[in-house]
N, C-alpha and C positions, 0 to 999 in steps of 0.2 A: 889694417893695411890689406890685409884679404878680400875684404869687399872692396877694395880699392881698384884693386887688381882686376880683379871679376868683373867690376863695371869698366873698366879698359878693355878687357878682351872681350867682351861683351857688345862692343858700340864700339862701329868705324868711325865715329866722329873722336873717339879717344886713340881709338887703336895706333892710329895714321899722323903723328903730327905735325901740321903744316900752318904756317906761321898765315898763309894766305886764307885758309878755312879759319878765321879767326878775330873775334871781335872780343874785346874786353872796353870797358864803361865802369870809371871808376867815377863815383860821389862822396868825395872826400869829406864834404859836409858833416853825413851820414855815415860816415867812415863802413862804407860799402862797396863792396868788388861785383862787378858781373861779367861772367866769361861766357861766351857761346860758341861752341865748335861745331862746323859741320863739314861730312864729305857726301858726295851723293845728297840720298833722300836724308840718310843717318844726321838728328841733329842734337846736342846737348847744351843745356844752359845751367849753370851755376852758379847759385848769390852766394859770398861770402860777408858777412859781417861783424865787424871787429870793436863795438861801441859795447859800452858796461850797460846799455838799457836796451829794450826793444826799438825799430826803428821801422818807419810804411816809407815804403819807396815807390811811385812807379816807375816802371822801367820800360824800354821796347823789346818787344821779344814778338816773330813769324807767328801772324792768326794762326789759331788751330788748336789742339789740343795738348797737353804736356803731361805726363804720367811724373810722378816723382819716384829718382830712384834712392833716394837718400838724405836724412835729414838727420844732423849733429843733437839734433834735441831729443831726438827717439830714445823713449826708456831702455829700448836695443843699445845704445851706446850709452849707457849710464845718464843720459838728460834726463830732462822735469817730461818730459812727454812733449810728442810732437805736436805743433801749433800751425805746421804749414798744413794747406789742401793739399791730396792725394793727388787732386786733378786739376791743373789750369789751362781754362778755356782764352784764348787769348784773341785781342782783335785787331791786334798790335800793337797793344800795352797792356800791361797787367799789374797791378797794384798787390803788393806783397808785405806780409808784415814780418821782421825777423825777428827772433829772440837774441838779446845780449851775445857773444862770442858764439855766434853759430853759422853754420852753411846747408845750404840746400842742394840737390840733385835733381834736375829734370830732365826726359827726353823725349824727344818727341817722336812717335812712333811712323814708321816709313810706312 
């Protein structure tokens, strides 16, 4: 929950929440969530996914670049090892592969 926190105080697109800075894209198929919050330049995007196997999804997400700040699969959090890119170059979609009960962090740098 500390790193939780840290990445809220960390990034106005957490810090501030406003139902208006805010898009969420649910793919039930896929039993997959995707949140993206932004104020200002500040923008973060979030996949959650809830399925017992891996799952590719693409998704829309603002061209440009995304730094990840968080991923449920990192040997850091007791996972098998992280399987997401560091970095997603987007051109307004980006095709993602998740692992089983996992989430991802990204932001995109202002």
């Amino acid at each position: 929950y500390r790193e939780l926190l840290r990445l809220r105080r960390a990034s106005t697109a957490l810090a501030r929440p406003d139902k208006e800075s805010m898009e969420v894209i649910a793919v039930p198929e896929k039993k997959l969530l995707a949140i993206r919050r932004w104020q200002g330049a500040s923008q973060v995007f979030a996949a959650f996914h809830f399925g017992g196997s891996s799952v590719e999804a693409a998704l829309v997400l603002p061209a440009g670049g995304w730094r990840r700040e968080m991923d449920s699969a990192d040997a850091r959090w007791q996972g098998k090892g992280t399987s997401m890119p560091e970095q997603l170059e987007s051109t307004g979609r980006v095709a993602l592969r998740l692992p089983a009960h996992s989430f991802a962090v990204y932001s995109k740098p202002s």
